[in-house]
C-alpha positions as CSV (number, residue, x, y, z in Angstrom):
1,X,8.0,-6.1,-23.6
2,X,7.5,-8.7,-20.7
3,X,7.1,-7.0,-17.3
4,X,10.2,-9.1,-15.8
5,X,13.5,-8.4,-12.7
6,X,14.9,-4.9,-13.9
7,X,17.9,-4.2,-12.1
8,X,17.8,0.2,-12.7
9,X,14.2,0.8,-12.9
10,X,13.2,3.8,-14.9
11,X,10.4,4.7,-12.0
12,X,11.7,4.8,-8.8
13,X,8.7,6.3,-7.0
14,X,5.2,4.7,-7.9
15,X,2.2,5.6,-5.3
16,X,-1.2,3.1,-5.7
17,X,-4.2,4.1,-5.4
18,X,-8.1,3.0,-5.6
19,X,-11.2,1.5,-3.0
20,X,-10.7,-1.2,-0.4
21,X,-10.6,-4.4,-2.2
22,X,-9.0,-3.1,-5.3
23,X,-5.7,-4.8,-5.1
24,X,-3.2,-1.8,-4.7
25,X,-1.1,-3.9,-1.7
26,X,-1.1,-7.0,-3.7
27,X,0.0,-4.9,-6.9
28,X,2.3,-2.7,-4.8
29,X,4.0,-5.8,-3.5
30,X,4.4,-7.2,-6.8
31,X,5.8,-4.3,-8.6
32,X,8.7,-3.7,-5.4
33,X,9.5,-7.1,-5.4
34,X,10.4,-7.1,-9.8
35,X,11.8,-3.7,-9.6
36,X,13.4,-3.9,-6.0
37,X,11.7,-1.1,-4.8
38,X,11.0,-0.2,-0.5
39,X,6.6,-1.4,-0.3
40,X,5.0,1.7,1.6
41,X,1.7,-0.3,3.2
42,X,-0.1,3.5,4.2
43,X,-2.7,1.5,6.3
44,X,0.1,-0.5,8.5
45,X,2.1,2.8,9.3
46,X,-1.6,4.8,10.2
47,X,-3.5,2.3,11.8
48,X,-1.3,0.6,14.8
49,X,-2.5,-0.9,17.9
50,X,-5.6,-2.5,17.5
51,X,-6.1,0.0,15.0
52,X,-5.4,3.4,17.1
53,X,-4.9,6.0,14.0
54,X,-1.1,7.7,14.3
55,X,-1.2,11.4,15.1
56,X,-0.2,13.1,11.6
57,X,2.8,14.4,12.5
58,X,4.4,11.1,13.1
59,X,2.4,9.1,10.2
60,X,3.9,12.0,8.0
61,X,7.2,11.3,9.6
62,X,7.3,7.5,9.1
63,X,6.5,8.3,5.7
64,X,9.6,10.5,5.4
65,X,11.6,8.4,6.9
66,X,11.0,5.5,4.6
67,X,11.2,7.6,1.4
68,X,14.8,8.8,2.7
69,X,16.2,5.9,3.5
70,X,15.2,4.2,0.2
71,X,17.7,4.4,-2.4
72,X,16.0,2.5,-4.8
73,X,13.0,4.2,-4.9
74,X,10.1,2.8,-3.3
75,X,6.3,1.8,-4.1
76,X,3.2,2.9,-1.7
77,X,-0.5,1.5,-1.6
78,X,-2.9,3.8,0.0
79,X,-5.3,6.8,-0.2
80,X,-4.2,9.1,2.2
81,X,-4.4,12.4,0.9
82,X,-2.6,14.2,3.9
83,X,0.6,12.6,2.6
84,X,-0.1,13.5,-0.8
85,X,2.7,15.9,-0.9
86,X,5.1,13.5,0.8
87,X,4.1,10.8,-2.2
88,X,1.7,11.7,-4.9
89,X,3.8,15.0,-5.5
90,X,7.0,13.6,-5.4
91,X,5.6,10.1,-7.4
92,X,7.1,9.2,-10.9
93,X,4.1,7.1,-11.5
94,X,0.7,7.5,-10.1
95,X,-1.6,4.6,-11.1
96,X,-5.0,4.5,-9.9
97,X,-6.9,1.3,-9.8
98,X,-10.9,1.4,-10.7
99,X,-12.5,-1.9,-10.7
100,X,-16.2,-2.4,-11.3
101,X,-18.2,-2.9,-8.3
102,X,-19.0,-6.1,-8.0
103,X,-15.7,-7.2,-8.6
104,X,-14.4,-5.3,-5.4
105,X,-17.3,-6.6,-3.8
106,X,-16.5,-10.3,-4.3
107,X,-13.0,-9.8,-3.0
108,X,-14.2,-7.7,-0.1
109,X,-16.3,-10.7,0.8
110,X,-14.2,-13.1,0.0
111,X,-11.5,-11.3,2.1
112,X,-13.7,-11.0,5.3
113,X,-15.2,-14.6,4.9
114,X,-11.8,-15.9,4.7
115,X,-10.2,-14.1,7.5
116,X,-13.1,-14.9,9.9
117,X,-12.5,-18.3,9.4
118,X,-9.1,-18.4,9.4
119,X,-8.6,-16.2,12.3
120,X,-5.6,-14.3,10.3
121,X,-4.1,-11.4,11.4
122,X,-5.7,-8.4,9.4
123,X,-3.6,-6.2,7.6
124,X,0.3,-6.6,8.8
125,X,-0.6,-8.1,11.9
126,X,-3.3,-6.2,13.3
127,X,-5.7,-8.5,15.2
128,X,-9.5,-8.0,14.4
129,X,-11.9,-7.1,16.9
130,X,-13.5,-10.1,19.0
């Protein structure tokens, strides 16, 4: 079976998870783009404002707020554990992504390397620190 456009996807709620570098925002982009599924990006709804960390109660409400108002179903990439019942629990799919080392490695230095030269936002649009 070719993984290809579904219109009804048989799992509506997927939650990534695995180390920095492991590709869970590039795979959780992927997968709600072929099954039309709402991307949850954990890090861009905690981390805000030159990366200021989103008291809990909100982070937990943004969270809800997304999952609500997504009637497809939706797709997060993250580890956030104090969320778990907001997206792990309710998940019909939990995949967790372990890589060897040094492949994380590569991309985590690839990824810096790039970005320092590039001067790209980080992560959703969150400047880096200069």
């Amino acid at each position: 079976m070719s993984f290809k456009t579904m219109t009804t996807p048989k799992y509506r709620r997927i939650t990534i998870h695995g180390h920095s570098g492991s590709g869970k925002s590039r795979l959780a982009h992927i997968i709600g783009a072929r099954l039309n599924l709402s991307v949850i990006e954990l890090d861009a709804l905690y981390h805000v404002n030159n990366w200021h960390d989103t008291p809990l109660d909100e982070f937990r409400a943004k969270i809800e707020r997304i999952t609500k108002s997504s009637p497809n179903g939706w797709v997060s990439a993250g580890n956030y554990f104090r969320v778990k019942d907001l997206l792990m629990d309710q998940a019909d799919v939990v995949v967790w992504l372990r890589l060897p080392f040094h492949i994380v490695y590569w991309r985590l230095l690839w990824r810096t390397i790039r970005d320092l030269f590039t001067k790209k936002p980080i992560d959703m649009g969150r400047q880096r620190f200069d």
